[in-house]
Backbone atoms as SQL, in Angstrom:
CREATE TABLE atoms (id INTEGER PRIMARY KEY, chain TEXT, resi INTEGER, resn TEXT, atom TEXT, x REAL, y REAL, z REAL);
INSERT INTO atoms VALUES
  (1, 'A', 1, 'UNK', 'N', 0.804, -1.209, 0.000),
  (2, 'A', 1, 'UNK', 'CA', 0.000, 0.000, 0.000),
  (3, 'A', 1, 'UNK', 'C', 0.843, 1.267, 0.000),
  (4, 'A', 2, 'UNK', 'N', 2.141, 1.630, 0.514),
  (5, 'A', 2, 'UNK', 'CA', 2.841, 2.689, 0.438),
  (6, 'A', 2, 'UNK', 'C', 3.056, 2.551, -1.204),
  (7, 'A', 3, 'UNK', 'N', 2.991, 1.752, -1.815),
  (8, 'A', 3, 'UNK', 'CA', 3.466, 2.655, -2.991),
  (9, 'A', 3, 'UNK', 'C', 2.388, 3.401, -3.521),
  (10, 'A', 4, 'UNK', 'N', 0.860, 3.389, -3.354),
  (11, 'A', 4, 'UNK', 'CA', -0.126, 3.892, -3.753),
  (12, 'A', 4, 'UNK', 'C', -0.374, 4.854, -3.090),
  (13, 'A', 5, 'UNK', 'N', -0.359, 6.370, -3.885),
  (14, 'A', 5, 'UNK', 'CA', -0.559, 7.587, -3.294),
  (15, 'A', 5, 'UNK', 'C', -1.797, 7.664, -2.383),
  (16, 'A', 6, 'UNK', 'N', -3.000, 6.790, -3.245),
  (17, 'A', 6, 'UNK', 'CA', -3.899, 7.284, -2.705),
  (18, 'A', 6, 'UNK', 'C', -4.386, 5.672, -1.733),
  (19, 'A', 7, 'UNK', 'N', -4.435, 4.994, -2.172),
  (20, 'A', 7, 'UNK', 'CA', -4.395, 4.136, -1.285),
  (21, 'A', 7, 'UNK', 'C', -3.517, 4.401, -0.009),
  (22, 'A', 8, 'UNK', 'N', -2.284, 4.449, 0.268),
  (23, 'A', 8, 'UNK', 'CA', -1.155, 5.432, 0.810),
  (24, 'A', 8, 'UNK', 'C', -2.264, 6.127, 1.966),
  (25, 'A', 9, 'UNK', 'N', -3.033, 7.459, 0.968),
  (26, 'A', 9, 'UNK', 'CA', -3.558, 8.265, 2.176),
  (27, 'A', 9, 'UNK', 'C', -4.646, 7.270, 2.896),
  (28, 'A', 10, 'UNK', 'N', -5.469, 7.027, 1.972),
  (29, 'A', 10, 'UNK', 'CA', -6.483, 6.184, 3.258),
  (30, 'A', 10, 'UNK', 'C', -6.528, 5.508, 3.938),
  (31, 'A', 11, 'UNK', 'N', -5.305, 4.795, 3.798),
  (32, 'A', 11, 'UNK', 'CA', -4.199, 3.530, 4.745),
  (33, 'A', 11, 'UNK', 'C', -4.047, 4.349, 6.340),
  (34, 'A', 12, 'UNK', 'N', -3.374, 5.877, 5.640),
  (35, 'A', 12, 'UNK', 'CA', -2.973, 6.519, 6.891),
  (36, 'A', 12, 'UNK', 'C', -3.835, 6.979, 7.510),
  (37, 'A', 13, 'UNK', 'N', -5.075, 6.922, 7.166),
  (38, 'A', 13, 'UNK', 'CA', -5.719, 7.923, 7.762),
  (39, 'A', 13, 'UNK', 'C', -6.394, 7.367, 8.879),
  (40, 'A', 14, 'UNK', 'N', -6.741, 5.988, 8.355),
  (41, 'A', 14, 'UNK', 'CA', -7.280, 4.634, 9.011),
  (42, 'A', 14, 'UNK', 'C', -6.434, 4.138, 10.095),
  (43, 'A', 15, 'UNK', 'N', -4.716, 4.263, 9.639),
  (44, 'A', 15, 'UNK', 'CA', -3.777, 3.512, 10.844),
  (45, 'A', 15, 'UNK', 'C', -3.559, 4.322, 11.723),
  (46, 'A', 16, 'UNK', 'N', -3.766, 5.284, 11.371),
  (47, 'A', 16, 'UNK', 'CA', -2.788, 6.606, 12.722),
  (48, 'A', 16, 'UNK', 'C', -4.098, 6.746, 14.298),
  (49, 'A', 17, 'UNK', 'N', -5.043, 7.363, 13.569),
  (50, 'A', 17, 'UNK', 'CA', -5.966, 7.236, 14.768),
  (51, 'A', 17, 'UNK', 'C', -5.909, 5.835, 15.883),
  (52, 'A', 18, 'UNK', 'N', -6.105, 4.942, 14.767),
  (53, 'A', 18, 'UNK', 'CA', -5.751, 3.391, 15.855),
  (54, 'A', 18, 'UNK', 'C', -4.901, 3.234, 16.595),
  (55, 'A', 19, 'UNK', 'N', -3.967, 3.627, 16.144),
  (56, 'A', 19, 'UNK', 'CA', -1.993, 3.352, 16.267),
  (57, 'A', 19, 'UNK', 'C', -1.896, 4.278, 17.724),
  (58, 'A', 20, 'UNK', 'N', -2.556, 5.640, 17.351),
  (59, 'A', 20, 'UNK', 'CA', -2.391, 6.753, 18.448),
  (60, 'A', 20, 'UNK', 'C', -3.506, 5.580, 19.906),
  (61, 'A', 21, 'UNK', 'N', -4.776, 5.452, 19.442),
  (62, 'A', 21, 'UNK', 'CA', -5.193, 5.004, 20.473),
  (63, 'A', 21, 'UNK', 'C', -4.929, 3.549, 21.009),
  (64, 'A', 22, 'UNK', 'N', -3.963, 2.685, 20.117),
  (65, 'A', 22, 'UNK', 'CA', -3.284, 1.482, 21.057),
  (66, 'A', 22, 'UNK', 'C', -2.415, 1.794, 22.104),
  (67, 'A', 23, 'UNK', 'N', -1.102, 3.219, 21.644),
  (68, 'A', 23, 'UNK', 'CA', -0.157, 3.382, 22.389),
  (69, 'A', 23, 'UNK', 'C', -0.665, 3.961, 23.476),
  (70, 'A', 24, 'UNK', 'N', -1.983, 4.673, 23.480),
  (71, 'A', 24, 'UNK', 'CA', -2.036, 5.633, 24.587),
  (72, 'A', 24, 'UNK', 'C', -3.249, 5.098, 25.824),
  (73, 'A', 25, 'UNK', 'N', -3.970, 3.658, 24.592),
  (74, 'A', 25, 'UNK', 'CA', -4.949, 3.038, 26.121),
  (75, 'A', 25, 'UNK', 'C', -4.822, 1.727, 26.114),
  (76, 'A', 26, 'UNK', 'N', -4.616, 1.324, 24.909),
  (77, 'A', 26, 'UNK', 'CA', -4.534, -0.454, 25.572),
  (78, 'A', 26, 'UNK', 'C', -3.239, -0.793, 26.268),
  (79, 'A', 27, 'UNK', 'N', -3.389, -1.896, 27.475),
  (80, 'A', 27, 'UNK', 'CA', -2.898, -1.970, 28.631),
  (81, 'A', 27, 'UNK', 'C', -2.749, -3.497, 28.578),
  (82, 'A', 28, 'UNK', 'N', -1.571, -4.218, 29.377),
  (83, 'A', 28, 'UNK', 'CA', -1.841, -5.605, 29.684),
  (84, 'A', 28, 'UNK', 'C', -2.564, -5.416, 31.073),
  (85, 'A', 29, 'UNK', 'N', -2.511, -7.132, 31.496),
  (86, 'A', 29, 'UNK', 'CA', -3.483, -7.178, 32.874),
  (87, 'A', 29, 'UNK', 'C', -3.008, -5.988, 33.730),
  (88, 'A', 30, 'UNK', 'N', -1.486, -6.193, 33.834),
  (89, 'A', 30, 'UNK', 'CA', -0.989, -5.222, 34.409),
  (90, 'A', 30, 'UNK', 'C', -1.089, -3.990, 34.927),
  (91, 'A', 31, 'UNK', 'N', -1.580, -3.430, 33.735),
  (92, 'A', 31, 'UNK', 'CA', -2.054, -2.016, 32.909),
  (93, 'A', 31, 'UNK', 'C', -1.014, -1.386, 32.460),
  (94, 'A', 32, 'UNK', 'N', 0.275, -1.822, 32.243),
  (95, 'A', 32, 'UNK', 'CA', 1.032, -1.264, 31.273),
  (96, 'A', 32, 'UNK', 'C', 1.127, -1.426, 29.849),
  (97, 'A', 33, 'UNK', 'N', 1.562, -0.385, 29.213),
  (98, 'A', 33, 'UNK', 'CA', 1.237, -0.739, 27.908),
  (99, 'A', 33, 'UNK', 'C', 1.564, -1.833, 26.755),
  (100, 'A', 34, 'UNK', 'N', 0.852, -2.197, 26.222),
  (101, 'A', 34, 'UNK', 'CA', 1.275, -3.488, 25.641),
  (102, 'A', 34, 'UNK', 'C', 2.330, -3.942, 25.138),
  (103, 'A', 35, 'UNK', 'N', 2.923, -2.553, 24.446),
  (104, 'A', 35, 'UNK', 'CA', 4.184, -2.889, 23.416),
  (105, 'A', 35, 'UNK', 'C', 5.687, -2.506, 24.836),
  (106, 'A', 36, 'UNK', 'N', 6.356, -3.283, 24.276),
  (107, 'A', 36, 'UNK', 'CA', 7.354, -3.494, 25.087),
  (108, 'A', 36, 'UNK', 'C', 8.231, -1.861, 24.892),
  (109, 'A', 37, 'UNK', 'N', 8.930, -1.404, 23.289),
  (110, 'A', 37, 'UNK', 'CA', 9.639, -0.280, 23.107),
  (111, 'A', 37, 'UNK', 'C', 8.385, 0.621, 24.009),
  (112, 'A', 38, 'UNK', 'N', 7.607, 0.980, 24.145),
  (113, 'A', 38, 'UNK', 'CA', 6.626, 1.844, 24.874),
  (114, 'A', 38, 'UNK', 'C', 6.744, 1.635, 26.507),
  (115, 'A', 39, 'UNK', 'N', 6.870, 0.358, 27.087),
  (116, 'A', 39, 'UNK', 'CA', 7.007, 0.714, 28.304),
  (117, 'A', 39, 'UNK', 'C', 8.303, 1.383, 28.921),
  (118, 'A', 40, 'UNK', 'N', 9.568, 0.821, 27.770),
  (119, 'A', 40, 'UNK', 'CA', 10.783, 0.954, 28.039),
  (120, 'A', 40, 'UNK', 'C', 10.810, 2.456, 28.325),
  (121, 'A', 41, 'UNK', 'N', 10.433, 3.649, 27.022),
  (122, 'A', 41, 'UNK', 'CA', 10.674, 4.501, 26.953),
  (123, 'A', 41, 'UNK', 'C', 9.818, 5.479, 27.571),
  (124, 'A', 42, 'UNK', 'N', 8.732, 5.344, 27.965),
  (125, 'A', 42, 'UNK', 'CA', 7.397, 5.946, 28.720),
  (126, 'A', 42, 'UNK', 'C', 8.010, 5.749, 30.415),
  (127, 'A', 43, 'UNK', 'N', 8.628, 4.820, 30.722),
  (128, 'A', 43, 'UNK', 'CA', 9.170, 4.280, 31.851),
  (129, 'A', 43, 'UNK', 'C', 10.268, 5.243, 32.512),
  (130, 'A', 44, 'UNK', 'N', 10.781, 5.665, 31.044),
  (131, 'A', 44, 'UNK', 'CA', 11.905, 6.544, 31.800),
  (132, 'A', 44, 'UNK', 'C', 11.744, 7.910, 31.376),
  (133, 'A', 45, 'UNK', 'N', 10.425, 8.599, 31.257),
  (134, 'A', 45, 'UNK', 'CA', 10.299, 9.660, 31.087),
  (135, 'A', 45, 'UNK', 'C', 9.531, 10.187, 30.042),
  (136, 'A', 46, 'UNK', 'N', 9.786, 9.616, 29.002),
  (137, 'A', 46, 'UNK', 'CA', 9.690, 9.975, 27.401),
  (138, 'A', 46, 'UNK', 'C', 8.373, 10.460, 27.268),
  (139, 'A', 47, 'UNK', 'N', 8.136, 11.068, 26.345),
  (140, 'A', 47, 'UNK', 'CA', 6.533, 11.405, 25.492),
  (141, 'A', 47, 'UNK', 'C', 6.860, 10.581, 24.524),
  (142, 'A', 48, 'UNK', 'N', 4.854, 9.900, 23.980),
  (143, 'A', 48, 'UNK', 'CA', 5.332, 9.496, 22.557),
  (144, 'A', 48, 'UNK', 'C', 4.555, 11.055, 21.662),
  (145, 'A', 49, 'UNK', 'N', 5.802, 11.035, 20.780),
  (146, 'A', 49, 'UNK', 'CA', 6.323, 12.299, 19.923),
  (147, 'A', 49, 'UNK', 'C', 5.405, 12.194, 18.687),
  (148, 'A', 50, 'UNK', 'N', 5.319, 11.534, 17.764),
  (149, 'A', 50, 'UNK', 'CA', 5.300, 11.056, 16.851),
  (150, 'A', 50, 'UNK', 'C', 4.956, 9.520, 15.982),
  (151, 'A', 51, 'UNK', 'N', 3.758, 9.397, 15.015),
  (152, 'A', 51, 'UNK', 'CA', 3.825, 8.168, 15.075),
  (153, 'A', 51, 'UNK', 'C', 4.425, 8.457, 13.436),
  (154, 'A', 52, 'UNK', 'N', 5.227, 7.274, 12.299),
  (155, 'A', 52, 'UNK', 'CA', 5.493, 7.169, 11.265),
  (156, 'A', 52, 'UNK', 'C', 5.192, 6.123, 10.969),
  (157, 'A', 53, 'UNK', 'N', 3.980, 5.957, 9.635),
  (158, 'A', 53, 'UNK', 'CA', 3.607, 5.096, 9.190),
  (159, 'A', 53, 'UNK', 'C', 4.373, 3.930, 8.800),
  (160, 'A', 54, 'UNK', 'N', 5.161, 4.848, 7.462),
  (161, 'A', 54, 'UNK', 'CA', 6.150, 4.096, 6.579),
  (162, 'A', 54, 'UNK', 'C', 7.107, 4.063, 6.765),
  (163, 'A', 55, 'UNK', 'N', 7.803, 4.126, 8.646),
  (164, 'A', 55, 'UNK', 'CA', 8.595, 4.415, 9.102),
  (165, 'A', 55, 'UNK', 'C', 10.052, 2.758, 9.189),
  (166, 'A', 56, 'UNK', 'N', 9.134, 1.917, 8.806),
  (167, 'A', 56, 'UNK', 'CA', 9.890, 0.999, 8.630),
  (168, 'A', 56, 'UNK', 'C', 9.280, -0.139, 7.970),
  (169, 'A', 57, 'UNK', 'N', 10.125, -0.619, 6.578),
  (170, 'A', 57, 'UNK', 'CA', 8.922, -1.050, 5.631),
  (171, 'A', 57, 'UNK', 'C', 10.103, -2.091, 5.448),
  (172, 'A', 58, 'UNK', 'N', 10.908, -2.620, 5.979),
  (173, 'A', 58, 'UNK', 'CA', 11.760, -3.913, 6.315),
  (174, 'A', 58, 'UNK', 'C', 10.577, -4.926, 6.436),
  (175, 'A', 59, 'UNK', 'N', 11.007, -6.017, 5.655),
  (176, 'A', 59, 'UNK', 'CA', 10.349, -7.859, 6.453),
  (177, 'A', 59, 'UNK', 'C', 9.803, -7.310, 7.247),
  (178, 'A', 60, 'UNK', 'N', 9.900, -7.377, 8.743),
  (179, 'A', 60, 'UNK', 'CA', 9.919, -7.645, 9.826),
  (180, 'A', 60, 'UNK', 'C', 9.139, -6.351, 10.271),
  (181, 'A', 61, 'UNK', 'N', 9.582, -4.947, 9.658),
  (182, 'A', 61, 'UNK', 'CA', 8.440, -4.064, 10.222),
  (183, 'A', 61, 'UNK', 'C', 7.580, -4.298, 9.530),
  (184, 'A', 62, 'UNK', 'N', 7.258, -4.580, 8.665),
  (185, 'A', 62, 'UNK', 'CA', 5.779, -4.513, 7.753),
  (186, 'A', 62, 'UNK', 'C', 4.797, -6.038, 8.497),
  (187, 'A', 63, 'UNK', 'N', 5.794, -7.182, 9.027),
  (188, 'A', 63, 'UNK', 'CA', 5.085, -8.406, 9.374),
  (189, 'A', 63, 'UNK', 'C', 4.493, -8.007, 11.256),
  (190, 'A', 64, 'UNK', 'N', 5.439, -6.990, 11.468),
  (191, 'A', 64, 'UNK', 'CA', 5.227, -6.646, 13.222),
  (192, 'A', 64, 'UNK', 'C', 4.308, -5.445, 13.590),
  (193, 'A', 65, 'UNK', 'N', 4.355, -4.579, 12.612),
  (194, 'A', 65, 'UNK', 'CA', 3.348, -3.035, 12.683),
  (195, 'A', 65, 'UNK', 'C', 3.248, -2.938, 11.514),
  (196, 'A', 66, 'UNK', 'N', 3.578, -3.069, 10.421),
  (197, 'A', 66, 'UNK', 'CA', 2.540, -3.069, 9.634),
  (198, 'A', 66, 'UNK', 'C', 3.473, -1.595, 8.628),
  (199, 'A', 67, 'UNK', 'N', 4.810, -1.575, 8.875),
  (200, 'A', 67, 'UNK', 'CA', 5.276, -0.448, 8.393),
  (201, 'A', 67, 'UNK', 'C', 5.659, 0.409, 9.809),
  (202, 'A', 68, 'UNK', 'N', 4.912, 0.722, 10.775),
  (203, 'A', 68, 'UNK', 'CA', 4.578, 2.003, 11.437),
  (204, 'A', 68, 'UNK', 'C', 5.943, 2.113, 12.373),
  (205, 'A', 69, 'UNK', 'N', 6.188, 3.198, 12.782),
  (206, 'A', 69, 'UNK', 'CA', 7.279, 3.394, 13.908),
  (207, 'A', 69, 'UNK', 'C', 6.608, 4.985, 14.824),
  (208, 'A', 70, 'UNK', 'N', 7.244, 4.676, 15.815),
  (209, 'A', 70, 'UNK', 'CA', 6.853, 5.688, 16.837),
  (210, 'A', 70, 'UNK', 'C', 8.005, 6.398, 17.311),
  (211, 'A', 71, 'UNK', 'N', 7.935, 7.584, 17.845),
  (212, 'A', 71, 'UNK', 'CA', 9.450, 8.270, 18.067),
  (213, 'A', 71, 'UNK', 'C', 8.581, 8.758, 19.458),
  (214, 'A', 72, 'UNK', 'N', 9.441, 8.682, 20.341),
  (215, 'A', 72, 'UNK', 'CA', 9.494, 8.877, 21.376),
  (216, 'A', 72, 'UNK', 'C', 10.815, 10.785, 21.991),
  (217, 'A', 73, 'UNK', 'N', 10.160, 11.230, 22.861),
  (218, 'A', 73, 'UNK', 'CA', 11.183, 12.486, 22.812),
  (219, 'A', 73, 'UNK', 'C', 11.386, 12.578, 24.520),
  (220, 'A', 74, 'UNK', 'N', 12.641, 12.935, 24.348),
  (221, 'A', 74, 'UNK', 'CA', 12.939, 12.825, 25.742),
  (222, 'A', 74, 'UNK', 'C', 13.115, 14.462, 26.804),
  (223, 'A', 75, 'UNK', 'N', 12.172, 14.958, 26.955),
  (224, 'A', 75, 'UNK', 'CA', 12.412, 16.895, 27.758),
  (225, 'A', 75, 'UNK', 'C', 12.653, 16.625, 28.620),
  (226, 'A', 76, 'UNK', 'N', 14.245, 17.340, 28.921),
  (227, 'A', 76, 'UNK', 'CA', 14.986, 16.815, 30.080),
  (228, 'A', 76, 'UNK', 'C', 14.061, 17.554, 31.463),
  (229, 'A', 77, 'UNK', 'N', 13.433, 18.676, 30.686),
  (230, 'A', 77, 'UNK', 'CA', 12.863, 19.549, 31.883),
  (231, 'A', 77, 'UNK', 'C', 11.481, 18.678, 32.386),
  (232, 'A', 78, 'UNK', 'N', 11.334, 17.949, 31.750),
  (233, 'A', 78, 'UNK', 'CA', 9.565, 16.983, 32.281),
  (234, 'A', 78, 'UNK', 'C', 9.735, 15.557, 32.380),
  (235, 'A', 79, 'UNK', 'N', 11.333, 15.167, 32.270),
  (236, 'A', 79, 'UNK', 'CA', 11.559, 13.503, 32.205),
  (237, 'A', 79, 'UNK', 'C', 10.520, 13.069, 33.582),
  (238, 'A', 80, 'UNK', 'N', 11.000, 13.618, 34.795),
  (239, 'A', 80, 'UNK', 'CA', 10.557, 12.913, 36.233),
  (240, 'A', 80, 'UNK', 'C', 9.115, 13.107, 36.404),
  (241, 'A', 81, 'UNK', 'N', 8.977, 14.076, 35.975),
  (242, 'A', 81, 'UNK', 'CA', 7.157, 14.619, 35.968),
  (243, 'A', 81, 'UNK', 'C', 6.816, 13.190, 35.329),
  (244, 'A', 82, 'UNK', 'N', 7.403, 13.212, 34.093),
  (245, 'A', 82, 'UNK', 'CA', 6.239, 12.265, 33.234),
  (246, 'A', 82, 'UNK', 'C', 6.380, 10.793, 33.577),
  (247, 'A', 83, 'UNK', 'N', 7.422, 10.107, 33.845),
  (248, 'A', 83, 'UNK', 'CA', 8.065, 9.138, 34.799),
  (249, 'A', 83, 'UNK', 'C', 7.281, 8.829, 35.792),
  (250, 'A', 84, 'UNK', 'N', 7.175, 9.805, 36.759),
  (251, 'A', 84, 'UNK', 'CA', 6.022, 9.835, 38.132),
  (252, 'A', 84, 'UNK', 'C', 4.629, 9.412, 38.016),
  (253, 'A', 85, 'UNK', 'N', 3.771, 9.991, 36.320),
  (254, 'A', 85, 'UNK', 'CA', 2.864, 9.937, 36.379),
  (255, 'A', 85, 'UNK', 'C', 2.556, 8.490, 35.491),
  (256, 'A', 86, 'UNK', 'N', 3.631, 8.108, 35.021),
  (257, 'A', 86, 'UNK', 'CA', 3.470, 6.876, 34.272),
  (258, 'A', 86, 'UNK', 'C', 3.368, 5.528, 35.605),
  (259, 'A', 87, 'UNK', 'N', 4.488, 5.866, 36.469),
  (260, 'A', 87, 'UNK', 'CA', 4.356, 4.656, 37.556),
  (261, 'A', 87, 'UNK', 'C', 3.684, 4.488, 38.257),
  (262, 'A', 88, 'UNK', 'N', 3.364, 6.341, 38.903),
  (263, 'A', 88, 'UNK', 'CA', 1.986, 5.498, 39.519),
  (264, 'A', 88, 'UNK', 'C', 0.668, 6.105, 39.342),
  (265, 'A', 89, 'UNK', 'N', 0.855, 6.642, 38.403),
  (266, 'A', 89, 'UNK', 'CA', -0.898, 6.355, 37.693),
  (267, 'A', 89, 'UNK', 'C', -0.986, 5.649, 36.234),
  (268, 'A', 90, 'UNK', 'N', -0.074, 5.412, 35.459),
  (269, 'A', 90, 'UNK', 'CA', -0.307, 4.362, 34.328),
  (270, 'A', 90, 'UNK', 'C', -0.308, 5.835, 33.286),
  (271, 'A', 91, 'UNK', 'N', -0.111, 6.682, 33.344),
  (272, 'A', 91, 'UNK', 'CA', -0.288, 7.843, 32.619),
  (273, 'A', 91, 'UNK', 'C', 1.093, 8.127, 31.422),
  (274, 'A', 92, 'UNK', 'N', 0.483, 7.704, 30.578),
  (275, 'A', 92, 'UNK', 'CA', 0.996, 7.733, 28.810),
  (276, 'A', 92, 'UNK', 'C', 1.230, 9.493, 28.251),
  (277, 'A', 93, 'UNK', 'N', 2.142, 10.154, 28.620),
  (278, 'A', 93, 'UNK', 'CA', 1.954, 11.154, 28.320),
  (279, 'A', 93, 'UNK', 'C', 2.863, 11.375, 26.646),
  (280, 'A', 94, 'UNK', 'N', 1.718, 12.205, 25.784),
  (281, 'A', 94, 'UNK', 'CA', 2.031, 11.919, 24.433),
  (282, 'A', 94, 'UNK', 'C', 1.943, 13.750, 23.577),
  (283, 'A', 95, 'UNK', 'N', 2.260, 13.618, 22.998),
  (284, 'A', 95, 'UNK', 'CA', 2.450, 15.126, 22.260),
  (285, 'A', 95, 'UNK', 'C', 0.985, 15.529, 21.600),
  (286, 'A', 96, 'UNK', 'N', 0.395, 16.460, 21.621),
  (287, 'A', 96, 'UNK', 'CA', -0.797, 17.166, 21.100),
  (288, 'A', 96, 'UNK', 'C', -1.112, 16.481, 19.650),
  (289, 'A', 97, 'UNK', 'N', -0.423, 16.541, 18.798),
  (290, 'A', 97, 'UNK', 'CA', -1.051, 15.868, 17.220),
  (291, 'A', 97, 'UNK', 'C', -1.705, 14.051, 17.990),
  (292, 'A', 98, 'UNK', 'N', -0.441, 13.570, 19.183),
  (293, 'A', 98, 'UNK', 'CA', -1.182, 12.172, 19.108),
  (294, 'A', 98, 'UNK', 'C', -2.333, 12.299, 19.773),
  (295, 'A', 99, 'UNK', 'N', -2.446, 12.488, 20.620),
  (296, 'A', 99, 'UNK', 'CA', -3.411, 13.016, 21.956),
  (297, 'A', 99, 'UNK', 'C', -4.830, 13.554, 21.278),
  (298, 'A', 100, 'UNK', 'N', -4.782, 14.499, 19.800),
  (299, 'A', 100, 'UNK', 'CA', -5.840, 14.254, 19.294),
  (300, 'A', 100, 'UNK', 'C', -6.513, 13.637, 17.886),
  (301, 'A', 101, 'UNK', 'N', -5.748, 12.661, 17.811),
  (302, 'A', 101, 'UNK', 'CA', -5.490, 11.311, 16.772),
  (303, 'A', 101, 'UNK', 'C', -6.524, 10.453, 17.289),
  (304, 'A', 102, 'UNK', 'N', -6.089, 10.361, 18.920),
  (305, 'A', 102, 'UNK', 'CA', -6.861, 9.502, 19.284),
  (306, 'A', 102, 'UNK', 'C', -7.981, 9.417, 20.149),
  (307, 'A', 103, 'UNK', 'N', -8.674, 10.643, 19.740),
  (308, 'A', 103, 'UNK', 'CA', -9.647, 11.006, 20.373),
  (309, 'A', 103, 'UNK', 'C', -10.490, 9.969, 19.796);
């Protein structure tokens, strides 16, 4: 589908909203988040930044997400804030474009 412009857009338009609302509510029993790179980096502070569709279109990304990659950003000035609110309230803190993706 990335090579089709327009197929392309309606692909994205369809994956991103989802994509935004897996990273930011689905949970194991636990209630942490499902994907492993997400707890790692949410764990130690991070926002997720950014999602990229066609961000990795290798075997293995296209058989595991489907293409998609997520960028994560690290503000040294809000690492512990966001850290704090991830451990102990489960709180996914994510940048404004994702936050309303996945409304």
């Amino acid at each position: 589908w990335q090579g089709d412009k327009v197929l392309s857009a309606e692909a994205r338009s369809l994956m991103e909203p989802l994509a935004a609302g897996y990273f930011l509510r689905e949970k194991r029993s636990d209630g942490q988040p499902i994907d492993p790179v997400a707890r790692f980096h949410l764990g130690n502070g991070a926002i997720l930044e950014r999602l990229n569709p066609a961000g990795n279109l290798s075997a293995r990304g296209l058989d595991e997400a489907l293409g998609l990659m997520v960028n994560y950003r690290y503000d040294l000035n809000k690492v512990e804030e966001n850290h704090e609110a991830y451990v102990n309230d489960g709180v996914v803190t994510a940048s404004k474009p994702i936050s309303d993706l996945a409304k």
